[in-house]
N, C-alpha and C positions, 0 to 999 in steps of 0.2 A: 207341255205338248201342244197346248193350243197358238202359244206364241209363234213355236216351231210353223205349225201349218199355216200360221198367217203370213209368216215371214218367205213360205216360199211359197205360196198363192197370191199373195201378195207380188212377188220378184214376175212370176208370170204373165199377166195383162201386160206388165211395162214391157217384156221381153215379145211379148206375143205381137202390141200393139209397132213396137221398134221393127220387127218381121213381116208387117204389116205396109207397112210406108217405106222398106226397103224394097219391098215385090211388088208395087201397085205402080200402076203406070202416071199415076196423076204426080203433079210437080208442088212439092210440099215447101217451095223455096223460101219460105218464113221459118220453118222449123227444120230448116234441114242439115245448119251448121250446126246445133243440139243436137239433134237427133244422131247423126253422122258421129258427134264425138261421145254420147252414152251408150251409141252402137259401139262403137270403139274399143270404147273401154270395156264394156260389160264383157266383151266377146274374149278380148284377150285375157280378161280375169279368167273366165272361163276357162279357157284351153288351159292356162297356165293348171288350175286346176287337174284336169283332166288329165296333164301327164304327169302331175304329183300321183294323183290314184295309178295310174299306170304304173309310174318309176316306181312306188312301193310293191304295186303287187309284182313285179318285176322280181326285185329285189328279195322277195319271201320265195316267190319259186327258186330261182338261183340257190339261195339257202336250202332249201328243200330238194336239190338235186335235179330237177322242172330244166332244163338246161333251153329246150326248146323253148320251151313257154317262158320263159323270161326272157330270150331272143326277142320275140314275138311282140314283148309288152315293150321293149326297149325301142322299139321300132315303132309303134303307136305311142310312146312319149315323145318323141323326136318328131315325130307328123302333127303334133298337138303342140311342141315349145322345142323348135328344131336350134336356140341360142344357150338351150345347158350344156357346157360342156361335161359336168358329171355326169350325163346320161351317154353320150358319147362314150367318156371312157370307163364306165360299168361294164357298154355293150359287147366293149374292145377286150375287157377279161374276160366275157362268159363265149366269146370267140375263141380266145386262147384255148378255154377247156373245150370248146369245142371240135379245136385243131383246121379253124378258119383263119388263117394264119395271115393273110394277103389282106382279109376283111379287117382284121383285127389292125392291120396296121394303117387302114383307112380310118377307122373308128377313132385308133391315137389320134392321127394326122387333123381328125376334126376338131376332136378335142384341143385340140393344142392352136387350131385358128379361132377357137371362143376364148381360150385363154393360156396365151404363151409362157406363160410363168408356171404352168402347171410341172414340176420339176418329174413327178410319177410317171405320166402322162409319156413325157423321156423317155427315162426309163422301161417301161413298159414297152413301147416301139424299138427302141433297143436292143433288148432284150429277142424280140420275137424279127427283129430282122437279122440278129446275126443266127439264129435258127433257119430263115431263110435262105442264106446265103449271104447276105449282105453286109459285109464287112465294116467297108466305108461310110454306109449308112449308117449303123448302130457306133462307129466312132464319135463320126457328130452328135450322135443323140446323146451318145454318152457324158460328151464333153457339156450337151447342153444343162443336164442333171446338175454337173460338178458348179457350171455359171450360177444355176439358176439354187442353186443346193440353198437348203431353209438349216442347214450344219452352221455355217459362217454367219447367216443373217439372224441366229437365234441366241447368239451371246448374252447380251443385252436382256430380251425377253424371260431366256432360260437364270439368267440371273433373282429376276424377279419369282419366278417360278421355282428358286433352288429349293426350298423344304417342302414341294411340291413331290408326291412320287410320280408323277404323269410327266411331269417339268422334264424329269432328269431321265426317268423310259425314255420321251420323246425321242433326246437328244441322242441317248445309246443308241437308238435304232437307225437315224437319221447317218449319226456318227460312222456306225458299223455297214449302213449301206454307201457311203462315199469311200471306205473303204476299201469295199468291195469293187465299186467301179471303177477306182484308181488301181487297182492289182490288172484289173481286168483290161486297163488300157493299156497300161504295161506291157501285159501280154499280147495281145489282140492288133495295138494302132499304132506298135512303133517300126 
């Protein structure tokens, strides 16, 4: 316990004194490229922090039925480390339940400019915009799913993984969802 308290009384004066020489008007221009970049860092560790505790407690309401309040949390992670796309598209399913259906497919839409290979993320917008109406829309996405599908790209890996039972779930599930959206473009894009 006692390490504990020195280790974050310790973090304090550095944090207080860097808070210090950030607000004062005097020109600290010997220590101010240090300063500047332990400000930096320290700050971003922080936040990044900050919307882990968020994204979790997020995440336990959502489970807990909290629909609001993990809205709520999803929103203060994103204002804290606005480059996860996981938090993005959490925010964009607890939309869905929510029947924020427009928002939901803003939420995809971000997720998917932090990381386009996210094949779910597809799917998901897909999904919620042929709900919308949007036909043409959810065919690209869908197509995008089948590009970007981890089905074709997990041969190899899934090999490694065969006596694995997670290995070969994966795959089912993977497998049975690209089927699903190939019946569904069938129907739907042609």
């Amino acid at each position: 316990m006692q390490k504990t308290l020195l280790i974050i009384f310790g973090f304090m004066p550095t944090f207080c004194f860097l808070e210090y020489l950030n607000n004062t008007k005097y020109n600290f221009s010997i220590f101010s490229p240090r300063v500047r970049a332990a400000e930096k860092f320290s700050t971003k560790k922080m936040k990044e922090k900050r919307a882990n505790i968020y994204f979790k407690n997020a995440f336990k309401k959502w489970e807990s039925g909290d629909l609001n309040g993990a809205l709520s949390d999803y929103d203060k992670a994103i204002e804290f480390y606005p480059d996860a796309y996981g938090t993005y598209y959490n925010r964009g399913l607890v939309n869905i339940e929510l029947k924020n259906y427009y928002q939901a497919i803003t939420d995809f839409t971000n997720s998917l400019n932090k990381n386009s290979k996210n094949d779910d993320a597809y799917y998901q917008r897909g999904v919620v915009k042929e709900w919308v109406g949007d036909i043409k829309g959810a065919c690209f996405d869908m197509e995008k799913v089948l590009e970007n599908s981890y089905a074709e790209k997990w041969n190899n890996d899934i090999a490694k993984l065969k006596n694995s039972r997670y290995g070969s779930d994966l795959k089912f599930v993977q497998n049975k969802r690209d089927i699903k959206v190939k019946n569904w473009m069938k129907e739907k894009c042609n």
